[in-house]
Each structure stands twice: as C-alpha cells, then as structure tokens.
N, C-alpha and C positions, 0 to 999 in steps of 0.2 A: 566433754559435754556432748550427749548426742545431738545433733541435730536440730531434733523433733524441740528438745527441750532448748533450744537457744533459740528458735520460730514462738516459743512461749517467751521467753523475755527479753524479745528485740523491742522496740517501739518503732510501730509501723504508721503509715496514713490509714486512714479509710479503705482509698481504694488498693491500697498493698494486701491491708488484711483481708479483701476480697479472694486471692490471692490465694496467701498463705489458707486460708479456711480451707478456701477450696484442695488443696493439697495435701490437708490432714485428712477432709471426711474422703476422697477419690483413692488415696494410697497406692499400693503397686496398679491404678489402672490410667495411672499419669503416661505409661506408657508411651501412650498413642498420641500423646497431645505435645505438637511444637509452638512455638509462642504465639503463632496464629491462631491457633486452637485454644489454649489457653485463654488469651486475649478474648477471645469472644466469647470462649465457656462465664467468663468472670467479668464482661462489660466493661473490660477495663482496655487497654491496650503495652503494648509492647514495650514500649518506653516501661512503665511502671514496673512489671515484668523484672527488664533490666536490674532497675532500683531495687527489688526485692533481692534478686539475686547478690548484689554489691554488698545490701547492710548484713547480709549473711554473709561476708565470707569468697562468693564467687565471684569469678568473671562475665557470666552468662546465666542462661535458661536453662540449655545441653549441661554445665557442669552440674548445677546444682539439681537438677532432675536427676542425673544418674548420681549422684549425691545420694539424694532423700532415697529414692528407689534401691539402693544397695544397703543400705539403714533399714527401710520396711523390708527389705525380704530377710536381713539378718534378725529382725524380730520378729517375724513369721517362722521363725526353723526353730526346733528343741523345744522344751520347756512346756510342749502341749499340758496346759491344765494344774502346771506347778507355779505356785509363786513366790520366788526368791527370797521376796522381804518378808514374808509370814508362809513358810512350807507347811506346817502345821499349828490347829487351832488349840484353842482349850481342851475341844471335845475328844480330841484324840488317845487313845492309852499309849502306854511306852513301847507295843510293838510297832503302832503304826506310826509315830513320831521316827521310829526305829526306819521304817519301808520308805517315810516320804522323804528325810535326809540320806537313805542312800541312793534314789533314785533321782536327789536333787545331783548327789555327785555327779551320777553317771550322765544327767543331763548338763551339766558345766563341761564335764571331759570332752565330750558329741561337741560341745556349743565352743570351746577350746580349740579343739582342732579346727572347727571349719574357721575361725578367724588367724589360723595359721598360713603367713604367706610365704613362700616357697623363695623369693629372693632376698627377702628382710631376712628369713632364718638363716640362707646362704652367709649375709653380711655379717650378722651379728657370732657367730660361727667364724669366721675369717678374722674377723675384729679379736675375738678371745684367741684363737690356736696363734695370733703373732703378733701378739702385747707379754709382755713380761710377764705382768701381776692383773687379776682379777678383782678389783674393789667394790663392794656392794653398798648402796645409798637407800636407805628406807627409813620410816619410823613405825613404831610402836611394834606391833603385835606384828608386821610383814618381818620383823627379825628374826621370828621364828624360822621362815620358810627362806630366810637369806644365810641363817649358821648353816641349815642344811645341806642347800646348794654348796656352802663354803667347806664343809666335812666331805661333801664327794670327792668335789674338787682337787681338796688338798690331799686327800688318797688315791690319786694316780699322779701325784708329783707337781700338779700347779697350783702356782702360789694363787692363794686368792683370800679374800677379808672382808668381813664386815663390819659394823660398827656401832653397837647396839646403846651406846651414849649418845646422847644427842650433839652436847659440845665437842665431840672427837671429831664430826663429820667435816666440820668446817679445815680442824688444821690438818686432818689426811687428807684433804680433796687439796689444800693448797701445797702440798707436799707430794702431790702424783705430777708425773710429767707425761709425753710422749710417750714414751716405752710401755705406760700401763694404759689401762682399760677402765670402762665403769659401767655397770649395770645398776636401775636404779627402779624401783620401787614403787608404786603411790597409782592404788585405784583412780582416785582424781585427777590425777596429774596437777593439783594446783595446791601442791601443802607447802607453805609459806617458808616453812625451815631448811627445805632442801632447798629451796633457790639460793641461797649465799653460798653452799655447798657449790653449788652447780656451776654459778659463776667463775667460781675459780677454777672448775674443770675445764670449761670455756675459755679460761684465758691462760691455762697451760697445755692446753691442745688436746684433752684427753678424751679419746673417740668414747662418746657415751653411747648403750643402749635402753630404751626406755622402754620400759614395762609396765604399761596401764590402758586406761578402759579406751573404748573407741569414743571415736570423735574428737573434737578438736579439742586441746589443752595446751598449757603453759609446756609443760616436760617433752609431750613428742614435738610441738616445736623446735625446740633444744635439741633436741638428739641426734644422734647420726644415723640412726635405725629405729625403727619403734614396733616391739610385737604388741599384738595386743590380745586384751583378758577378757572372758565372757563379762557382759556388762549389765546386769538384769538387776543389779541392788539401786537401793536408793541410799542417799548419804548416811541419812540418820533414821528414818523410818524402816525399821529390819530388824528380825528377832536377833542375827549375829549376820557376822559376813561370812558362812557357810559359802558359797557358790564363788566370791573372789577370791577368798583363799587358796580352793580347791583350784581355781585356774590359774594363778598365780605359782603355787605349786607343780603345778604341772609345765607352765612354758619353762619356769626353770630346770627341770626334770629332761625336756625338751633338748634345752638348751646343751647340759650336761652328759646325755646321750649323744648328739650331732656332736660336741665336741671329744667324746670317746670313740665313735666309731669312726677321726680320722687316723688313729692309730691304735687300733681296735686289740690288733694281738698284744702289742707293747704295755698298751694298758692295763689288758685282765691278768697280764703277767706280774705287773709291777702291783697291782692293789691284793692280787691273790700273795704273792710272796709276802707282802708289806703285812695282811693278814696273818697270814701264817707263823712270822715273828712276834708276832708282839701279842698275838692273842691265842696262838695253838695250845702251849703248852697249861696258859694261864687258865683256859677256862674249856674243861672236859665237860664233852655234849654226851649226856646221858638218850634222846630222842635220838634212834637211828632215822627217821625222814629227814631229822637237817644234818644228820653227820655225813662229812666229806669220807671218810674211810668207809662207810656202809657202801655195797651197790646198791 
C-alpha cells in the first residue's frame, strides 16, 4: 500500500488531519520543513506531529518525511502523461491503442529499473545461487510469468518450480526446507491464499524473496528481501494489468540474468549444448537471420 493511500484510510483527529492535508497539497516541498516548521505551518504542534507519524507506521517526523518524499518523487518520474489503469480510450483506432501500450511498456521497464536496489538484488542473487531448489508462490494469471522464469531456469541446470494449482501451494511450501529457496508473487502483497503457503515457509526456515508493489504490505514484511514492481495500477479499476505484469516480468528476467552471469560461461555452455540436443536436429531453421550455421 503506498503511503499516500494508507494517510487516506487511517482515522485521524482534527488536528492530525491538519497535518496530513497539509503534506499532500505541499508534496516534494516538505523538504525544508522540520517539526517546528511544520508545527507552525499547520497550528498544530509537535506532540501531534509525533502521533501522526506513530498511526502511520513511523517512529518520528524525519522518518516519515523522507518516507512520503521518496514516494512523491517515485511518482513524479516516468509515466509523464500515461495512465496505467485506462492507457487508451474508446476514441483511439488499433494503431494508436498499438503506440500507447508500447510506450506504456517502455515506461514500466524506465519505472522498473529505477525501483531496482542494488543490495536487495545482491541478496536475492545470493539467496538463489545457494539454496538447492527454486520454488515459485503466486496466483492466477502471475503463473504465467512464474513457468517462464521456471523454463529458464531449469535450462541451465537449476531446479526450480512453480505451482500453478492453487491446493498444491500449501503441501509444497510445507514440504520445502532449509536447503531451498522461495520467490513469491502478488502485486498486493495481501492475497489471503498465499499466506497459509507462507506460513509454512516461515516455519521451515525457507529464505523467502518477495516480489511486489512498493509500500508497506503483508508479503514484504515476511520476506527476507523484497524487489519491488512499478506501482501505478489500481486493484480493480484498470482496463488489464498491462504495466505489473510487464514489471513483474522483468525483475524476474532480472533476477535470472544476475543469477547467469555468476557463472556466465558454464551457463551459455550448458543451455547452448542442452539446445543443440534436443532441438538441433528436430527442428531445421529455414530464416538464415536466426540460423546458428549462417554468419
């Protein structure tokens, strides 16, 4: 849940929501204002302040300022002039429907990366190259972009799995131990059916990585790392989920790349050979641009 939208459904006083008001209409120019400042911008004082900070979440003024402010500037970048949940209207014909979903991609990819952090990707990377097995936790329509991850995967020799039943999730999670791993799934972070799942990863020790929207949720609580996904849909008001998929796709894409290039030559050796058996003879490439024997 971002932020912004959990200052929408806290219950505050009066003079809190003095407060909070004032920190949605000021936005990145909270900057300059410490609690003294604040305090007096909003007639309130410091003490309150505090309380604002507490029913959100924080310990202070400083955390939850640089909170909000790294939330407004992450929704100030990308997306100039696209809207996620309706990219395109009625009015539009089929090229331009065509123009504004590829340019929603390329603005997910942009908006993707810069929510990529360089330590969390380090762990989650460390976590996969020395666990056993790879196990993948999602529902519905994310199992598409979870067999994926799992076809790369298993073509350079590491085991890894998904689970595209829903009742299966529960007795593979309580069937993993130590030795494996779990990446798991869920724009929301709060879909009720993976938590029994989870649970039992929790209580066999299994180092989870969680893969969903920014801001505070049930899942990256849980987790041992959390990347997170461009965040620009709404739950249910959205022509499709266009822009989380495509960044969903991608960290794992991400993920499957940073864990190729710790053994970078071993790898293209073992998936090109692997290729070359099983599918050289089976299936003759008439297009000399993708034929391997063409220069």
């Amino acid at each position: 849940m971002l932020l912004q939208e959990k200052m929408a459904q806290t219950t505050f006083s009066p003079n809190e929501r003095l407060i909070v008001a004032f920190m949605l209409k000021q936005q990145d120019q909270l900057k300059s204002y410490g609690t003294p400042q604040l305090a007096a911008a909003t007639y309130t004082s410091p003490s309150v302040i505090v309380r604002v900070a507490k029913k959100l979440g924080f310990n202070g003024w400083r955390d939850l300022k640089a909170s909000f402010l790294a939330e407004v500037d992450y929704l100030q970048t990308n997306f100039q002039g696209l809207d996620a949940n309706r990219p395109f209207t009625a009015q539009d014909s089929a090229m331009d429907i065509a123009g504004k979903l590829a340019q929603l991609e390329i603005e997910s990819a942009k908006d993707t990366l810069a929510l990529i952090d360089h330590d969390s990707l380090q762990k989650a990377r460390q976590i996969i190259a020395t666990h056993r097995t790879v196990n993948l936790f999602c529902l519905a329509n994310l199992n598409f972009v979870a067999e994926e991850f799992v076809y790369k995967m298993r073509h350079i020799g590491k085991t890894a799995t998904a689970f595209p039943i829903q009742n299966m999730l529960f007795q593979e999670a309580a069937m993993l131990t130590s030795a494996d791993c779990a990446i798991c799934l869920s724009y929301s972070g709060e879909s009720d059916p993976l938590f029994q799942a989870l649970g039992y990863l929790k209580q066999n020790h299994v180092p989870l990585i969680a893969i969903t929207s920014i801001g505070e949720n049930h899942l990256s609580r849980l987790a041992d790392v959390t990347l997170h996904v461009t965040t620009r849909e709404k739950a249910y008001s959205k022509i499709g989920g266009f822009s989380s998929l495509q960044s969903m796709s991608l960290v794992l894409d991400i993920l499957y790349g940073s864990y190729f290039g710790l053994n970078y030559d071993q790898n293209f050796q073992f998936k090109q050979q692997l290729a070359e058996l099983t599918e050289g003879q089976q299936r003759p490439i008439d297009n000399q641009i993708i034929d391997d024997d063409v220069d």
